[in-house]
Backbone as a ProteinNet text record, in pm:
[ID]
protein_1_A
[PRIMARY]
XXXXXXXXXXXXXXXXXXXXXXXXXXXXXXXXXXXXXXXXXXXXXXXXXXXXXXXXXXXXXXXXXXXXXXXXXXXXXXXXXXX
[TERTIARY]
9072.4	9069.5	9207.9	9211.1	9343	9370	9510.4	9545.3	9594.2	9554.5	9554.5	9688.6	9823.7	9958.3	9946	9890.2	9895.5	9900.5	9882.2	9861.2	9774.3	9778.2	9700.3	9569.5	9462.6	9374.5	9379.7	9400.2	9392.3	9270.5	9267.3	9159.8	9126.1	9012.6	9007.3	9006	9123.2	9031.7	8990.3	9111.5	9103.1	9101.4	9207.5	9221.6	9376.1	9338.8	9446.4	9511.9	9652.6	9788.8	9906.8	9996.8	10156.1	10252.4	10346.9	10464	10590.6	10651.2	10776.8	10880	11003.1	11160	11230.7	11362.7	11477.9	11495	11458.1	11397.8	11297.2	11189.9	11039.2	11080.5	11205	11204.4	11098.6	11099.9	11007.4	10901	10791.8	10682.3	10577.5	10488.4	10397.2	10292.9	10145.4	10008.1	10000.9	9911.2	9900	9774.7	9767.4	9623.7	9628.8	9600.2	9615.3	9509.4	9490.7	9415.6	9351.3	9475.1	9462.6	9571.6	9537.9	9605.9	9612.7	9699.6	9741.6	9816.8	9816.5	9934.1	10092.3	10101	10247.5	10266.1	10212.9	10164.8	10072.9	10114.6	9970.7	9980.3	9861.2	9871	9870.2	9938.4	9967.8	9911.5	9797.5	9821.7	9875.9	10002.4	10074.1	10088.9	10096.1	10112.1	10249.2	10316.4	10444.3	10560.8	10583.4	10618.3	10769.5	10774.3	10928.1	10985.8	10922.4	10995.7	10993.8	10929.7	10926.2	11065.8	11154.7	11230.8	11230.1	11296.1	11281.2	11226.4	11271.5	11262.9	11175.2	11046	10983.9	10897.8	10853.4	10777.6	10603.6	10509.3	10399	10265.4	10225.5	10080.5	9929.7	9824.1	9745.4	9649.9	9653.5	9607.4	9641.6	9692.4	9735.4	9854	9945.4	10076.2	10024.3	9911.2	9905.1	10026.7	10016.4	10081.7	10188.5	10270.1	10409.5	10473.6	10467.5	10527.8	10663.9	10724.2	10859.1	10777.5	10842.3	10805	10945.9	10904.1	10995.9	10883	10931.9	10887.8	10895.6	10781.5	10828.3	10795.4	10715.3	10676.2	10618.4	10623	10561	10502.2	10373.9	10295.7	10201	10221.3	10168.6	10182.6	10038.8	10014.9	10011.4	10049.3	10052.6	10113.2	10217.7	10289.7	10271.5	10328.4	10307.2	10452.2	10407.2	10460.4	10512.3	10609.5	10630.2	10615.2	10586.6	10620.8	10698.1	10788.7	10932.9	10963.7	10863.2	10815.2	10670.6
-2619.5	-2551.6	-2562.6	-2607.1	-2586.6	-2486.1	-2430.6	-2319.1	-2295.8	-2228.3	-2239.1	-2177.7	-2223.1	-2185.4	-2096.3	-2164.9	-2081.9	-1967.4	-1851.3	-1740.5	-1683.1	-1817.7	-1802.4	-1871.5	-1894.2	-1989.1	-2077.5	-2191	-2279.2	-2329.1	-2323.8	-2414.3	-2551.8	-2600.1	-2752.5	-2804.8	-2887.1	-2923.6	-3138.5	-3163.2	-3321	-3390.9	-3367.8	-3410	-3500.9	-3573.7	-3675.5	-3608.6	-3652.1	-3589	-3685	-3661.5	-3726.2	-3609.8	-3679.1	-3605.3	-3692.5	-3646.3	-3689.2	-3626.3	-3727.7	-3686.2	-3726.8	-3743	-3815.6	-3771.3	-3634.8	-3643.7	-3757.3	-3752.9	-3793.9	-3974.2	-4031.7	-4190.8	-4217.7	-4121.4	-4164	-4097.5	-4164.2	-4075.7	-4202.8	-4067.2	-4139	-4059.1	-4192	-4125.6	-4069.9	-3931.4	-3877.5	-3812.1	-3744.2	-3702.3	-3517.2	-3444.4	-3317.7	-3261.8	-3212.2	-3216.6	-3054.8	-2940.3	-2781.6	-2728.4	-2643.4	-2601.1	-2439.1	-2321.3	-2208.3	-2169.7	-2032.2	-1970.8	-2054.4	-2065.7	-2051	-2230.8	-2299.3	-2440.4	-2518.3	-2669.3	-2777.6	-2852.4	-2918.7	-3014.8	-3155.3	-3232.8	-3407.6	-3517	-3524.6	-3709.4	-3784.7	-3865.4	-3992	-4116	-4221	-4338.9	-4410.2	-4382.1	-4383.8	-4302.6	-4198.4	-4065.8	-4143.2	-4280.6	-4290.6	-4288.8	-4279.4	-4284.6	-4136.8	-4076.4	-3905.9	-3827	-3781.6	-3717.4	-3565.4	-3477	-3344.4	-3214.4	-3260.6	-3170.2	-3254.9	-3217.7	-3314.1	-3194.3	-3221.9	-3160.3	-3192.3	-3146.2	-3186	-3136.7	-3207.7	-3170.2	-3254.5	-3162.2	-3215.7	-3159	-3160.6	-3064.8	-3130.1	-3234.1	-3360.5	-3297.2	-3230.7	-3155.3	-3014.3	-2992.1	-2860.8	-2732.6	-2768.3	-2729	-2782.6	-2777.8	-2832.5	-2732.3	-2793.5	-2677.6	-2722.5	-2719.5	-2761.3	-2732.9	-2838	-2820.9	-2886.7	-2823.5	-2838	-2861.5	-3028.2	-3076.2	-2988.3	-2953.2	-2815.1	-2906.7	-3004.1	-3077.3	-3280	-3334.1	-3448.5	-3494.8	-3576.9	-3617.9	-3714.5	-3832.2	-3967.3	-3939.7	-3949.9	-4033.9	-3844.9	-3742.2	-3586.9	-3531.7	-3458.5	-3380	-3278.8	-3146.8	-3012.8	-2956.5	-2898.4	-2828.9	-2709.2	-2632.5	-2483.2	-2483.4	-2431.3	-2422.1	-2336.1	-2379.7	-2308	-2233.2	-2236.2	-2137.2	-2065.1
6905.6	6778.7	6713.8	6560.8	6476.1	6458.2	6476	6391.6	6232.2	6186.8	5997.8	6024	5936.7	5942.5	5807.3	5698.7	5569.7	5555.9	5507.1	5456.9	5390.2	5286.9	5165.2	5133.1	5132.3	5107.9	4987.7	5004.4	4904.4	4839.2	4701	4638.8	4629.3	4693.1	4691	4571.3	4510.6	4340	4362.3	4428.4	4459.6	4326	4235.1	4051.5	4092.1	4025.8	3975	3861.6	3919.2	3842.5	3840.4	3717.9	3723.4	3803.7	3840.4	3874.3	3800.4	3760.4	3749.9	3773.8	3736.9	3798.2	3667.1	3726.6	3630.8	3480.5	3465.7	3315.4	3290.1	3311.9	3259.5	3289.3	3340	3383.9	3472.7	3605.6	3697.6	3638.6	3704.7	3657.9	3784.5	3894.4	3963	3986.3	3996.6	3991.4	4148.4	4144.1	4260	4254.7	4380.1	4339.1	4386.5	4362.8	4397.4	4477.5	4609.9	4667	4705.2	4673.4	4689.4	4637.7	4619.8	4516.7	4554.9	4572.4	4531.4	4403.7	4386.6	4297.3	4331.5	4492.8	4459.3	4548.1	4481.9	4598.5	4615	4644	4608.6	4786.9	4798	4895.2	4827.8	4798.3	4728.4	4837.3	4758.1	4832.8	4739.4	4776.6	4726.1	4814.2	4753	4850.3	4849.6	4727.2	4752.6	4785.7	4909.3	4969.6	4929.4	4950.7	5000.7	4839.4	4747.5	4605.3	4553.1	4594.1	4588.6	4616.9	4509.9	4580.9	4600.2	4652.5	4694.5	4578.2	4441.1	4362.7	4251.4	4190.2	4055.9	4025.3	3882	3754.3	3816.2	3789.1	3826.3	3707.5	3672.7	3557.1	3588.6	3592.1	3660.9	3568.3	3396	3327.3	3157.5	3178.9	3065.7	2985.4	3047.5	3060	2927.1	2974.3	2912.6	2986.2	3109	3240.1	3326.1	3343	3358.3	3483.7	3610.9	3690.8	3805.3	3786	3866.1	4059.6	4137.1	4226.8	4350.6	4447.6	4573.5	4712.2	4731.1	4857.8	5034.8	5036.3	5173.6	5312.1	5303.9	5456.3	5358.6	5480.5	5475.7	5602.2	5557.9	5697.8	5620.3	5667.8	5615.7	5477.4	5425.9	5256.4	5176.4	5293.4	5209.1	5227.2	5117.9	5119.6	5014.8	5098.6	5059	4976.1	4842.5	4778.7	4730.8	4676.9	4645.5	4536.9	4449.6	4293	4299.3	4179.6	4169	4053.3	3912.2	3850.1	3822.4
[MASK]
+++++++++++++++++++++++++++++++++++++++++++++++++++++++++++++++++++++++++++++++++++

């Protein structure tokens, strides 16, 4: 049996999203896989161009939420939102 580390239950949504960096230079397709208030689960395929801190909209930037890289494990990594 797994143990659930979370706290919180996440919502499955599995929506394609941008993230970007650099002021809006970088910008890469991802896919959003769960989602909380305070946190997403990311599948990306390029982890190694991802850096620690990026913008994320999964909502055609109706929504704009600063985010901080908290874990990585293969093609997913987990997020904080930072506002």
């Amino acid at each position: 049996m797994e143990f659930e580390r979370r706290s919180v239950t996440r919502t499955m949504i599995s929506k394609n999203a941008l993230l970007f960096f650099d002021a809006q230079r970088g910008v890469l397709t991802c896919r959003v896989q769960d989602v909380t208030n305070s946190g997403a689960g990311i599948e990306l395929h390029d982890l190694n161009l991802l850096p620690l801190n990026f913008e994320l909209t999964f909502d055609n930037f109706h929504t704009v939420r600063e985010c901080r890289v908290i874990w990585r494990q293969g093609d997913f990594v987990g997020v904080a939102f930072q506002n």
